[in-house]
C-alpha positions as CSV (number, residue, x, y, z in Angstrom):
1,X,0.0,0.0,0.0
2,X,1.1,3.9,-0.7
3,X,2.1,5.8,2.1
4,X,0.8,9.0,2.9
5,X,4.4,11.0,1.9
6,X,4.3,8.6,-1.5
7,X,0.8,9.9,-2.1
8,X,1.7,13.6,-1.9
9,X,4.6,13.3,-3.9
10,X,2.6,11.4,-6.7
11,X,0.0,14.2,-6.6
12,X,2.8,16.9,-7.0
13,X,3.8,15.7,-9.5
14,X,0.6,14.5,-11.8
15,X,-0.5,18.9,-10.6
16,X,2.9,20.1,-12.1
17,X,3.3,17.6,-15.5
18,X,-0.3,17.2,-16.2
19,X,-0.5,20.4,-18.3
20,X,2.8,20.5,-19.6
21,X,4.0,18.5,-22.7
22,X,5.8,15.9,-20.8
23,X,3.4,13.4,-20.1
24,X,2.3,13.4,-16.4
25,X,1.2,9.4,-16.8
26,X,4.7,8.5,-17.7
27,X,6.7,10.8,-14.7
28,X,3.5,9.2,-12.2
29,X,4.9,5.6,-14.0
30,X,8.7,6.3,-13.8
31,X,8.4,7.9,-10.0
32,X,6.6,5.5,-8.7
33,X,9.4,3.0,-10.0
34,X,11.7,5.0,-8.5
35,X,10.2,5.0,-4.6
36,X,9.8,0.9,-5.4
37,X,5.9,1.1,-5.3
38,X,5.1,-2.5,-6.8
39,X,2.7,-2.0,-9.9
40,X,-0.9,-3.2,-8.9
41,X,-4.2,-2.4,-10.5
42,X,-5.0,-0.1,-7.8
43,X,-1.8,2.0,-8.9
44,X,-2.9,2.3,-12.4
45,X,-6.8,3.1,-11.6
46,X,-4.4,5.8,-9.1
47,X,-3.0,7.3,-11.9
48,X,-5.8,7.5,-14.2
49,X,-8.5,8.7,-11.3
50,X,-5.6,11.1,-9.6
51,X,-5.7,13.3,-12.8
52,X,-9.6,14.3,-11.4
53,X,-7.7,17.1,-8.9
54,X,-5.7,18.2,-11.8
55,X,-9.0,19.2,-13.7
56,X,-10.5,20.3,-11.3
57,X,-7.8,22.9,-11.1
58,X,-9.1,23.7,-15.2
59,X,-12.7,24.1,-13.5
60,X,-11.9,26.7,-11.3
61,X,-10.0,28.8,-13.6
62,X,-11.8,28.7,-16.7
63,X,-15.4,27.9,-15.3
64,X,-16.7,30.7,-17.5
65,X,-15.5,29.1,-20.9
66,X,-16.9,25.6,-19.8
67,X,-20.5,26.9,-19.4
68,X,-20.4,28.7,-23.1
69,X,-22.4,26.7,-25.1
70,X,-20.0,27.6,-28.5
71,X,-17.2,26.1,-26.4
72,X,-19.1,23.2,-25.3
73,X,-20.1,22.1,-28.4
74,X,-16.7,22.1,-29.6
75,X,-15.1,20.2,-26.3
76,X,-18.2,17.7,-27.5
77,X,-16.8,17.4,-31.2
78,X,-13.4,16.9,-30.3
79,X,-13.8,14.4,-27.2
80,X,-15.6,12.0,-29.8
81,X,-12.6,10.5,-30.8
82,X,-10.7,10.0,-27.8
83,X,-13.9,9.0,-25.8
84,X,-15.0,6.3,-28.3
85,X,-11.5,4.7,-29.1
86,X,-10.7,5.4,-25.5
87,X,-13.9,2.7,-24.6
88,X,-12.7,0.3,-27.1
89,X,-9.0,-0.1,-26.7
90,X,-9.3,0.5,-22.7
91,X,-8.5,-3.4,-21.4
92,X,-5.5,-3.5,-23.7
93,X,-4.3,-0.1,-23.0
94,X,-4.6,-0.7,-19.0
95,X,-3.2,-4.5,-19.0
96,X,-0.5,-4.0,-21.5
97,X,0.6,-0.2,-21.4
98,X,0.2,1.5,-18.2
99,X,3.2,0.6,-16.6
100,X,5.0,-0.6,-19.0
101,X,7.9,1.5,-18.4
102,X,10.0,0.5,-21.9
103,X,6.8,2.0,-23.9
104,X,6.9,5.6,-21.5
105,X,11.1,5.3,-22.1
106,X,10.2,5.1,-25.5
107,X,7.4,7.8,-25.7
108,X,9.1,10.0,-23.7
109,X,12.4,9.9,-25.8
110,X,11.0,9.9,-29.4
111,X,7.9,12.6,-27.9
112,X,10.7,14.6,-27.3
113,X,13.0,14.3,-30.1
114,X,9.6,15.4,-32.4
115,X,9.1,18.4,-30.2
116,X,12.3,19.9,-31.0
117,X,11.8,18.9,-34.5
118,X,8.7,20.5,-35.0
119,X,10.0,23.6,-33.4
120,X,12.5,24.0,-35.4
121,X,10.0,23.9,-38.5
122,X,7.3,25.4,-37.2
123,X,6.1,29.0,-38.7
124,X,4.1,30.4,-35.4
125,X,1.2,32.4,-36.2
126,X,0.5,35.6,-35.6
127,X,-2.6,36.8,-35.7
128,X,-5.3,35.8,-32.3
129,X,-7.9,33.5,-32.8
130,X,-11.0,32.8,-30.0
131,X,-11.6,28.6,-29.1
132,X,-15.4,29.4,-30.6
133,X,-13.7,30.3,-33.8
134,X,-12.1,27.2,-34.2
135,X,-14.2,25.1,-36.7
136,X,-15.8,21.9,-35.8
137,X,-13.8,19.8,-38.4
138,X,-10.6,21.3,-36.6
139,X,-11.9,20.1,-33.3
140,X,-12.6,16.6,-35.1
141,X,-9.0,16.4,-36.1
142,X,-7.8,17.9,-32.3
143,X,-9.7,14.7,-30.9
144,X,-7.6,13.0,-33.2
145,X,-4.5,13.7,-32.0
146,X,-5.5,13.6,-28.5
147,X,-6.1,10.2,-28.7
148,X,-2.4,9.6,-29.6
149,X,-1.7,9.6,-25.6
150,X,-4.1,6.8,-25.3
151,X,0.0,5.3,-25.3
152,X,1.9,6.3,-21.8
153,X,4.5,8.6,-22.2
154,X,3.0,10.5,-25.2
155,X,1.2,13.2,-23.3
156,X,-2.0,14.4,-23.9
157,X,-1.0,17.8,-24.1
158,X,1.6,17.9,-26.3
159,X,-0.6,16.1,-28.7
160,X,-3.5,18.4,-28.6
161,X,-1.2,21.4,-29.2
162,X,1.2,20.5,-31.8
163,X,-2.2,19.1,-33.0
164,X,-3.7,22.4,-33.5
165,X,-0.3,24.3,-33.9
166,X,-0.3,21.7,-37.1
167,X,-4.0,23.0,-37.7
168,X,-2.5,26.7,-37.7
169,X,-4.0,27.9,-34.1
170,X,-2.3,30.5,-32.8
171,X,-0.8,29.0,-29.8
172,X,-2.3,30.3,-26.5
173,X,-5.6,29.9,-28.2
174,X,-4.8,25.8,-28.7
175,X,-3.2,25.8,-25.4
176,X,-6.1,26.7,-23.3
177,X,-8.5,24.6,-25.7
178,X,-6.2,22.0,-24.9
179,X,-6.5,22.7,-21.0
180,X,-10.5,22.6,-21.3
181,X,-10.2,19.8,-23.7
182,X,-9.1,17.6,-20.4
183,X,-12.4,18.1,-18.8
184,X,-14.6,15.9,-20.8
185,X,-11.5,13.7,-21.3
186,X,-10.4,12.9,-17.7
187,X,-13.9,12.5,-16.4
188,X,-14.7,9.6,-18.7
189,X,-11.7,8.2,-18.2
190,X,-11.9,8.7,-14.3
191,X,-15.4,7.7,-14.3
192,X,-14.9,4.9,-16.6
193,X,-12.7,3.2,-14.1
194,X,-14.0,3.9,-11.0
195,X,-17.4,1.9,-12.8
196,X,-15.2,-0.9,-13.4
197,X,-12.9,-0.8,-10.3
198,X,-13.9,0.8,-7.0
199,X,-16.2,-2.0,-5.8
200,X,-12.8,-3.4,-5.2
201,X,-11.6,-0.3,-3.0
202,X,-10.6,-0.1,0.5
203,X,-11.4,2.7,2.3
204,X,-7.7,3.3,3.3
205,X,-7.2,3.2,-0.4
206,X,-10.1,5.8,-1.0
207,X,-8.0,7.6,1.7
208,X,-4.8,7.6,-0.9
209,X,-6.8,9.1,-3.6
210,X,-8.7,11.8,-1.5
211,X,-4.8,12.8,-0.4
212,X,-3.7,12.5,-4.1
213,X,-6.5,14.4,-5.4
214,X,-6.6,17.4,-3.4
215,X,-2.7,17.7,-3.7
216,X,-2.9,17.9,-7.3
217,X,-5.8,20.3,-7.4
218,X,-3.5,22.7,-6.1
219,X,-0.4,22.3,-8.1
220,X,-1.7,21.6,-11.3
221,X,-3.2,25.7,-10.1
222,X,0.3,26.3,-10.7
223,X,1.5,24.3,-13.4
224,X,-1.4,25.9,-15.1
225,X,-0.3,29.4,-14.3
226,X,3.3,28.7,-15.3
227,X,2.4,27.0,-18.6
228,X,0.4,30.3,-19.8
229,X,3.5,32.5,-18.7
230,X,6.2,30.1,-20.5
231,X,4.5,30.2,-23.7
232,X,4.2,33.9,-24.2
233,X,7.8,34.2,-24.6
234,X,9.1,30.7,-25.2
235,X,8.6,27.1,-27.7
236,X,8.7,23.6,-26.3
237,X,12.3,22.9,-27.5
238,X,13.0,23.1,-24.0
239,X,10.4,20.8,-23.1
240,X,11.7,18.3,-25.5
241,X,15.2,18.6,-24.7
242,X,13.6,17.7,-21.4
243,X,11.6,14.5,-22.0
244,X,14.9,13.1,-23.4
245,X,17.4,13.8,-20.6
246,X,14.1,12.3,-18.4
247,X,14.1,9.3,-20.6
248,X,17.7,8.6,-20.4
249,X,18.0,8.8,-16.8
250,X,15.5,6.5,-16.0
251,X,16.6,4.3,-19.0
252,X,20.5,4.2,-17.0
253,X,18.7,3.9,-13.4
């Protein structure tokens, strides 16, 4: 069972990496491998349900956007994807990919390696665009991409916005679509688990999550805060040059 200290530091870190295009599943993965906590299927429905604090952190920021209907029925559009294959591919993704650490080495390497790439290609640009002035085929296509981190390691993030930086979305505009795009997303996927899984709870490990959750809540506050300043005056090479030293690391531990 997690400890109380393991808890908090697994919900420090899912707050700080769940926003940012590193991939908070695979640093929840690879810490948790480093404090020796054996994998169990309580520690992935953890990982997937702890992610609930982080977006609740979205909720209380931006609970303005999510009760615009425009914005709504784009969120809508664009979860389709992920929530549909998501439902399908769910047993195989939790048996045979969350915690499998060789697929987040590998994610995390190669996810990295692209993001520097695509910076260094990338025109950015300029002119401001609104979420509700995103079309609803661009949305479609957003979902698409998002459901690229169905794999560990990928990031959900990082796949949205170099989705719609692909799209040509200027790139706070993708950013905080992104952000409000993890709503819809994390719910089912919480909720979708918890269905399946917490008859099998104890409360002590209803305890853990409580802990977990409420810790994230308030640094993904943070993370969020620090992702809107970096990206005013900064790319993501520095995130990529990031998930590759990460990879390697763990990779030589």
């Amino acid at each position: 069972m997690l400890s109380f200290l393991q808890t908090i530091i697994l919900g420090v870190v899912e707050g700080l990496t769940e926003f940012l295009p590193i991939s908070s599943t695979a640093h929840l993965i690879l810490v948790s491998n480093w404090m020796h906590i054996p994998a169990s299927e309580f520690m992935k429905s953890f990982e997937i349900i702890i992610q609930l604090g982080a977006i609740l952190a979205v909720v209380t920021l931006y609970w303005r956007s999510l009760l615009d209907w425009e914005t709504i029925k784009r969120l809508i559009v664009a979860f389709i994807p992920t929530g549909i294959l998501g439902f399908i591919f769910y047993k195989i993704i939790k048996t045979y990919l969350l915690g499998n650490t060789a697929v987040v080495l590998w994610s995390l390497a190669l996810g990295g390696l692209f993001l520097i790439l695509f910076e260094l290609w990338h025109q950015e640009l300029s002119e401001g665009r609104h979420i509700n002035e995103i079309s609803y085929r661009h949305c479609l296509y957003i979902g698409l991409f998002q459901s690229i981190a169905m794999v560990p390691g990928v990031s959900r993030s990082a796949a949205t916005i170099i989705g719609g930086l692909l799209l040509g979305l200027p790139r706070k505009t993708i950013v905080e679509f992104s952000f409000l795009l993890a709503v819809p997303t994390m719910l089912a996927a919480t909720g979708l688990d918890l269905i399946k899984n917490a008859a099998s709870f104890s409360l002590g490990q209803f305890n853990l999550l409580a802990v977990g959750f409420i810790t994230a809540f308030i640094l993904a506050i943070i993370g969020i805060k620090f992702f809107l300043s970096y990206i005013q005056k900064n790319t993501f090479t520095g995130f990529g040059i990031y998930r590759i030293i990460a990879a390697l690391v763990f990779w030589v531990k």
